[in-house]
C-alpha positions as CSV (number, residue, x, y, z in Angstrom):
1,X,0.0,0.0,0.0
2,X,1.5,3.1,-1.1
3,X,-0.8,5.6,-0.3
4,X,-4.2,5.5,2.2
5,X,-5.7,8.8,0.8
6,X,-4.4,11.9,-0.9
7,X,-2.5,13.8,1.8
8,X,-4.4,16.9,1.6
9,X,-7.4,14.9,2.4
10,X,-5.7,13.3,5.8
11,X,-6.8,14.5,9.0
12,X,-4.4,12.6,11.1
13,X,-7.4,10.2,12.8
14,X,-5.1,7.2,13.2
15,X,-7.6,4.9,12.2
16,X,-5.5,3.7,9.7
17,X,-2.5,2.8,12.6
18,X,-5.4,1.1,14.5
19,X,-6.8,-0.9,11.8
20,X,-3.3,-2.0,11.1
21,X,-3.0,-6.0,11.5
22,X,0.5,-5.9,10.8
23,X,1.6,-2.8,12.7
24,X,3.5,-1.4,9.6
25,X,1.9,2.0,10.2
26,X,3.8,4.8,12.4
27,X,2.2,8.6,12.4
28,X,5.2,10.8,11.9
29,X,5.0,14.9,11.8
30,X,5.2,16.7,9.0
31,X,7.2,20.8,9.2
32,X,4.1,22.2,10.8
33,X,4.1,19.1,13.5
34,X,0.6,17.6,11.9
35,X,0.7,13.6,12.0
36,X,0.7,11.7,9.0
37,X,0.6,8.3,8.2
38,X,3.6,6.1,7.5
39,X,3.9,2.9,5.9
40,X,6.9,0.5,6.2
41,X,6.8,-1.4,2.4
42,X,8.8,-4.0,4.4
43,X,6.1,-5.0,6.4
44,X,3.0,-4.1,4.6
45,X,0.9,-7.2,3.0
46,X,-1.2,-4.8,1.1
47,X,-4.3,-6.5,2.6
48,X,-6.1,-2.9,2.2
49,X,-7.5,-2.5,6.2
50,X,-6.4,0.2,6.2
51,X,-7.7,2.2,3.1
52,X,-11.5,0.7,4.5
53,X,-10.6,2.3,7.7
54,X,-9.7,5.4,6.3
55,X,-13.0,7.7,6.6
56,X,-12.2,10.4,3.8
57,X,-12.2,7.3,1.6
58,X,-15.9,6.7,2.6
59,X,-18.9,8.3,1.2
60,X,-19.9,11.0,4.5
61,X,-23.2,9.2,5.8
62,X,-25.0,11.9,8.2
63,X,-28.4,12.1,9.8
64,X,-30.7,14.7,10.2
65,X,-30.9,16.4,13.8
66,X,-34.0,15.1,15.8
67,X,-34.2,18.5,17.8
68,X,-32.1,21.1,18.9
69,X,-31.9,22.7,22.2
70,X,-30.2,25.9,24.3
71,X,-29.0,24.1,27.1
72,X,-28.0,26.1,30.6
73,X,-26.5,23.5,33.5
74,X,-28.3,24.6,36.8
75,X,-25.2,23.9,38.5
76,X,-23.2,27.3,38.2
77,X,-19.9,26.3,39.3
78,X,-20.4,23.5,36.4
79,X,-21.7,26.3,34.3
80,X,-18.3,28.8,35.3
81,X,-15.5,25.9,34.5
82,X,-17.2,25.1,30.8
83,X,-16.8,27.0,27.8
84,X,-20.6,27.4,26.8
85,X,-23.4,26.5,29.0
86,X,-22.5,22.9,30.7
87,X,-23.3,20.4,28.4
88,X,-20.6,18.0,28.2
89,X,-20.5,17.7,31.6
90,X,-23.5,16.8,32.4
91,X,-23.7,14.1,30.3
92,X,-20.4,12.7,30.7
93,X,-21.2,12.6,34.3
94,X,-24.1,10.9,33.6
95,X,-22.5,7.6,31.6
96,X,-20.0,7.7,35.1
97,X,-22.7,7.1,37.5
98,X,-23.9,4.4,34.8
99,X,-20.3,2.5,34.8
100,X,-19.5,3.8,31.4
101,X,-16.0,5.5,30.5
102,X,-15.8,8.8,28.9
103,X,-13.0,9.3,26.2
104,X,-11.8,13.4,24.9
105,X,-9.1,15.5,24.6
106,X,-6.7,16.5,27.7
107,X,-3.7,17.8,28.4
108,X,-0.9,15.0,29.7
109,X,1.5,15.5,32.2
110,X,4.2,16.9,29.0
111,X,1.8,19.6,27.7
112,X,0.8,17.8,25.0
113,X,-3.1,17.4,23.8
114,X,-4.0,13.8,23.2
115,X,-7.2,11.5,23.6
116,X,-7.5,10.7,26.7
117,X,-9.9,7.8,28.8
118,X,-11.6,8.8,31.9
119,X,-13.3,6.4,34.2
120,X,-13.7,8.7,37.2
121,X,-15.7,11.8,38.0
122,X,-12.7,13.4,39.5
123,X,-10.5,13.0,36.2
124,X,-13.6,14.8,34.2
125,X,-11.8,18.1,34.8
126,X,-9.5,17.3,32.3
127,X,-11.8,16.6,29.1
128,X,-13.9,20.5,29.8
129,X,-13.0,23.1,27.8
130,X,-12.8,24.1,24.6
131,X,-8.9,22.9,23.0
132,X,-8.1,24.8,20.0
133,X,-5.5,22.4,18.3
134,X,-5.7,18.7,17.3
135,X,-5.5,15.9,20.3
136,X,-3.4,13.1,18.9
137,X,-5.6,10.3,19.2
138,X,-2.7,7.5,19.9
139,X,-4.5,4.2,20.8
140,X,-7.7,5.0,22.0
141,X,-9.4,3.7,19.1
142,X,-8.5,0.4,19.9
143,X,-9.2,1.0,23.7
144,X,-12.4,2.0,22.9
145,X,-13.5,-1.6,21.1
146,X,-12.1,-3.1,23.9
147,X,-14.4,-1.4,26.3
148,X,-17.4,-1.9,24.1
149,X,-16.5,-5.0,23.6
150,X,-16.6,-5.7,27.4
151,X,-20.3,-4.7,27.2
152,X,-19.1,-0.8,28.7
153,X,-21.1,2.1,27.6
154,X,-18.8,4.7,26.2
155,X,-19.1,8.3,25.7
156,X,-17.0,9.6,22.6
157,X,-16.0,12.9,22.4
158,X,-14.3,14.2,19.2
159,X,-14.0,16.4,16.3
160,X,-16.0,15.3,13.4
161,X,-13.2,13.8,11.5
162,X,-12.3,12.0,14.8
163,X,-16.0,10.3,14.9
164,X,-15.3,9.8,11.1
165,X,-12.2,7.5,12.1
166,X,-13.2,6.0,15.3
167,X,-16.5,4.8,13.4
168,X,-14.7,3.6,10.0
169,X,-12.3,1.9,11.7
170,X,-14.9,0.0,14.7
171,X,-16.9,-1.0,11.1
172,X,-19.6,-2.1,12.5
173,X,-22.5,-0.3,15.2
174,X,-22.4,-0.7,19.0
175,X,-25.6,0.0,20.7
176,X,-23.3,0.7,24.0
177,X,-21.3,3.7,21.5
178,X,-22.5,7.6,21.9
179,X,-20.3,9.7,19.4
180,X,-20.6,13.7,20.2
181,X,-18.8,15.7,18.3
182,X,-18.2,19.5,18.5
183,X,-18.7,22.8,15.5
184,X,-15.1,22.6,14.4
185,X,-13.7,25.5,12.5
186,X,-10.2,23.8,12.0
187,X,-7.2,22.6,13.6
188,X,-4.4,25.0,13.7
189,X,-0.7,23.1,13.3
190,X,1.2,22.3,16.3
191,X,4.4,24.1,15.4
192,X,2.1,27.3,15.5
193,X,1.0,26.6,19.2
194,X,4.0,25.6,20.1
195,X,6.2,28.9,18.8
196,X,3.1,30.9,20.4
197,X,3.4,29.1,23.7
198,X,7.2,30.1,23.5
199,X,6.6,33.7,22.8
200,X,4.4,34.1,25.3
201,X,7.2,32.8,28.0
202,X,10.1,35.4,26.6
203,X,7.8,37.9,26.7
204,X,6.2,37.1,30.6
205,X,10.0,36.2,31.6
206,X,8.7,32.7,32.3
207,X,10.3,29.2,30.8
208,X,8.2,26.2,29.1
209,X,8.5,24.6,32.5
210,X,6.4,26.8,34.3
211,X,3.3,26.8,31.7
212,X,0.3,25.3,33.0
213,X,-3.0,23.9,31.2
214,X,-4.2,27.2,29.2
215,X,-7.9,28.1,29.2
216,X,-8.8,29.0,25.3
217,X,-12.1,30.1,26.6
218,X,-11.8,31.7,29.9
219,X,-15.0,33.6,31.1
220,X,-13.7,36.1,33.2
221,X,-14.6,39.4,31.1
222,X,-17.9,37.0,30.3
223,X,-18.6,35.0,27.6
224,X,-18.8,36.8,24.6
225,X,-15.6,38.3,25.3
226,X,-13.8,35.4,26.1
227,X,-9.9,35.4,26.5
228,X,-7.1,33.2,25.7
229,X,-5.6,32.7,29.0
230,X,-1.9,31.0,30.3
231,X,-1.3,30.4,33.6
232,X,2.3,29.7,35.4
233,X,3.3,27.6,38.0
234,X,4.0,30.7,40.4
235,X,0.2,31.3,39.8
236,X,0.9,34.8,37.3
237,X,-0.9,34.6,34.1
238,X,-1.5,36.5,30.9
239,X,-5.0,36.9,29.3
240,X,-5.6,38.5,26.4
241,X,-9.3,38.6,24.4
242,X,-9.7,37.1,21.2
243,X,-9.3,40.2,19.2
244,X,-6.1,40.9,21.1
245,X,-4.5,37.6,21.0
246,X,-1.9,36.8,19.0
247,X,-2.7,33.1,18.4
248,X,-6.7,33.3,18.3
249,X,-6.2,35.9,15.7
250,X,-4.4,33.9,13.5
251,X,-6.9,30.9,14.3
252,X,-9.7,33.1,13.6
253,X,-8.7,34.4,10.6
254,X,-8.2,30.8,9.6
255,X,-3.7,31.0,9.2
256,X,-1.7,27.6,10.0
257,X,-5.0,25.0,10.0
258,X,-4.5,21.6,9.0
259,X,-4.8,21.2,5.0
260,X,-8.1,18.7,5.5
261,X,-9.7,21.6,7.2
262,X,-9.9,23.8,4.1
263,X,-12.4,21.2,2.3
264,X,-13.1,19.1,5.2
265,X,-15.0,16.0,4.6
266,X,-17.2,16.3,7.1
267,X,-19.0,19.4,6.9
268,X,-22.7,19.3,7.3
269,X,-26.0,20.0,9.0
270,X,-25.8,16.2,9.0
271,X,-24.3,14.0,11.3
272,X,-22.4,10.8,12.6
273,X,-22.6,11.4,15.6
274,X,-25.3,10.6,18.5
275,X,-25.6,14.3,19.9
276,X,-23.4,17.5,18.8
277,X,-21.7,20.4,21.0
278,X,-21.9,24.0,20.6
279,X,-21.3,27.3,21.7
280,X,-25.3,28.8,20.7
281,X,-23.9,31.9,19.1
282,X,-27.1,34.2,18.6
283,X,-29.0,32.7,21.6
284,X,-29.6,36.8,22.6
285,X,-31.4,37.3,19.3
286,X,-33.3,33.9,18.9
287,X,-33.6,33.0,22.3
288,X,-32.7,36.1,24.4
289,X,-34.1,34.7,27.7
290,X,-31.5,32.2,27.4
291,X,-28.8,34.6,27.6
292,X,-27.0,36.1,29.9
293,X,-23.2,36.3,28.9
294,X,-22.1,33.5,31.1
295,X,-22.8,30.8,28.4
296,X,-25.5,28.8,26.3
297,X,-24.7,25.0,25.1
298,X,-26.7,24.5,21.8
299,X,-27.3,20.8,21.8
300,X,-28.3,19.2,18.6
301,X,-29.5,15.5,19.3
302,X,-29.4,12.9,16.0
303,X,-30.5,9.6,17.0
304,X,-32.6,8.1,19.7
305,X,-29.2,6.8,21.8
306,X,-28.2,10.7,22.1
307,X,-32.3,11.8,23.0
308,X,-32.7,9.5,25.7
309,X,-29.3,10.2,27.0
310,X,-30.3,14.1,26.9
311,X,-33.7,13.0,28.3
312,X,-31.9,11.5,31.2
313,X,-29.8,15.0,32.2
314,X,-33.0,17.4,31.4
315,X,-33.2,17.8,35.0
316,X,-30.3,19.4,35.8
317,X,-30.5,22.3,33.0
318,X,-32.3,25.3,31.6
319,X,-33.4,24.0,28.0
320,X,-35.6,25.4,25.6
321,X,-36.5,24.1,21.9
322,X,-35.2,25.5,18.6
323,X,-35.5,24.9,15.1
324,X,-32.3,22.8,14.3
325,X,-31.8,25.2,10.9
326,X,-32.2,28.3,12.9
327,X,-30.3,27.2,15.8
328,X,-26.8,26.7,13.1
329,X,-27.5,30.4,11.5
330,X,-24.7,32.0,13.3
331,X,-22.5,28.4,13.4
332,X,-21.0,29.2,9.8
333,X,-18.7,26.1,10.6
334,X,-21.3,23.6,10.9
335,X,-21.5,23.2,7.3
336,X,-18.7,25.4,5.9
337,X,-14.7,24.7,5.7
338,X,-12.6,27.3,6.6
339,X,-11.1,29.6,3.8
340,X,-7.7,29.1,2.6
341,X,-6.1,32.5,3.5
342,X,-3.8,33.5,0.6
343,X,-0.8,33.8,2.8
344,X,-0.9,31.0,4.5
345,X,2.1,29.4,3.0
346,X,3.9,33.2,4.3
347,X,2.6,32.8,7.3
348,X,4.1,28.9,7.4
349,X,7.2,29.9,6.6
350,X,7.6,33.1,8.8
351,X,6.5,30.6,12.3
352,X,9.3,28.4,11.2
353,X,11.7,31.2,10.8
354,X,10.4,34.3,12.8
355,X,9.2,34.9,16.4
356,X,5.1,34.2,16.4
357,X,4.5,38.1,16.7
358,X,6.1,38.8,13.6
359,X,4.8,35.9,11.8
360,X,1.3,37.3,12.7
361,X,1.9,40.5,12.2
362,X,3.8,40.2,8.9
363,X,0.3,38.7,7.2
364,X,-2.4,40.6,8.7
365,X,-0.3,43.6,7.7
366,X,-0.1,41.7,4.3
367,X,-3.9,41.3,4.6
368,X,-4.8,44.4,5.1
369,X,-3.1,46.1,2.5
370,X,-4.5,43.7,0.0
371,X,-7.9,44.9,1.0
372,X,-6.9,48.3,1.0
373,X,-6.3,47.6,-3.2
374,X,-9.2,45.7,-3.8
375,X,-11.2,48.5,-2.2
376,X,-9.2,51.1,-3.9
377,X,-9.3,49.5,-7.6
378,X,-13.4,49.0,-6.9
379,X,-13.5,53.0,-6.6
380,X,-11.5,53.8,-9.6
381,X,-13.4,51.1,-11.6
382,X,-16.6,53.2,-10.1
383,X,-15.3,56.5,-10.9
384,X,-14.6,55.5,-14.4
385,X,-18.3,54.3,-15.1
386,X,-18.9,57.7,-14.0
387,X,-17.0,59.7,-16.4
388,X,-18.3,57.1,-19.1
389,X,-21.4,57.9,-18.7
């Protein structure tokens, strides 16, 4: 086997590594630190396992969302340590108290994001929070099987491309399997994060050492204006909002994303999973009653397994009904991929070689300027119709 799927198509699932009978796949980093696929020739039998377990090589099989919901946990503390309105938690903790395990992306004990298992209430900490970068997934996949093949009930909690993997390479349903996945607007590289990470510590006068867990969605200033916060071990930290900081502006404004992520393969109303995740941007003008700035989940439930699940938690939220079209109307990412900006290879290039300020700085200026043209050559095409006339 010489080739799973085009590489620009990858999104670095590792379903292909688990599917693997002969373990001749390894997932090795390319310049901007995304994980790829790599085959040994040696040791591959070409038996083709891994091409069927390869989800961008499937046709994309959604479902239509049974309901939507705004979603406020009544437990505030709950409520203060999530990034929306308390979703997750509740129903992870939920498939706890039921003996179930509940598997998402944490930080380890080295900094790094990966996909991680949790079979405790106290370890469920670690899985809240939004994580803006992509969780190596490792060998959960295969963990996973295990437990469902053990008769557990396990909660999955992924990016859509991750449910995409974990459900290609499993092959088959589980009636003891709930798949949530999240709105995902892209998966910025590693290399970016970690040059950000290291010009945030020479310009606080800290070293990597010190860095603790960072909160991509801290609520202090309140929910629409959330920050990008980094704590230290001496308990200092910097904050910054979204518009301010460095590395959310270049996520926003889409720089550095995994290629996948500019025609992802998973975009759609439609869905995979059981239930979906969101932050309900535009609660305060469809549902202003469930807003006030500290955080609204929008819950979008696609087959009965995620319902009665949801059913199951109602009691401990504030939910009220939505039309599942109108609740994605200001969730562009639900159904759209990111657009490629055109410096993007500049911006590449100038992490690798520049301090993460300047590399940010260097194509927003770049961006600017181009729309300053585009904007000036409209008025002087305007201006000549004029005098035509």
């Amino acid at each position: 086997m010489q080739e799973i799927t085009e590489r620009t198509k990858c999104t670095g699932c590792h379903a292909c590594l688990s599917a693997c009978p002969s373990r001749c796949i390894t997932m090795q980093p390319d310049e901007a630190g995304f994980l790829y696929p790599s085959i040994d020739a040696l040791r591959c039998t070409d038996c083709g396992l891994c091409k069927k377990a390869c989800p961008v090589e499937q046709e994309y099989v959604g479902e239509k969302a049974l309901a939507a919901y705004a979603c406020i946990a009544n437990d505030e503390a709950v409520r203060a340590k999530s990034s929306s309105g308390g979703m997750f938690t509740l129903l992870a903790s939920e498939v706890l108290h039921r003996g179930g395990v509940v598997i998402g992306a944490a930080w380890d004990d080295e900094g790094q994001l990966i996909h991680m298992v949790v079979q405790k209430e106290a370890d469920l900490p670690k899985l809240q929070g939004s994580k803006y970068l992509q969780s190596r997934i490792g060998n959960v996949l295969k963990e996973t099987k295990a437990f469902l093949e053990a008769g557990r009930t396990v909660y999955f909690s992924g990016t859509p491309c991750q449910i995409g993997g974990l459900k290609a390479y499993l092959r088959k349903p589980y009636p003891n399997l709930i798949c949530q996945d999240i709105i995902c607007h892209g998966v910025p590289s590693p290399k970016t994060w970690s040059k950000y990470l290291a010009y945030v510590c020479e310009t606080s006068g800290k070293i990597p050492a010190e860095l603790c867990a960072p909160e991509f969605r801290n609520k202090d200033h309140g929910w629409l204006g959330y920050r990008l916060k980094i704590g230290f071990s001496d308990g200092t930290s910097v904050s910054r909002a979204k518009g301010e900081d460095l590395y959310m502006q270049a996520f926003l404004n889409n720089y550095g994303l995994r290629p996948s992520c500019y025609n992802c393969h998973f975009k759609s109303a439609e869905r995979e999973s059981d239930i979906m995740l969101a932050d309900f941007w535009g609660v305060d003008k469809i549902l202003p009653q469930m807003f006030d700035d500290k955080g609204t989940s929008l819950v979008l439930v696609y087959s009965e397994k995620g319902k009665a699940l949801f059913d199951s938690v109602k009691a401990h939220m504030a939910c009220a009904a939505v039309d599942p079209s109108a609740a994605l109307a200001y969730n562009a990412s639900a159904c759209q991929s990111a657009a490629k900006p055109k410096q993007n290879e500049l911006f590449l290039r100038a992490v690798e070689s520049s301090r993460f300020d300047t590399a940010v700085h260097t194509v927003l200026k770049k961006s600017a300027a181009a729309r300053l043209q585009k904007k000036a050559r409209s008025l002087l095409r305007r201006a000549k119709t004029k005098l035509c006339r």
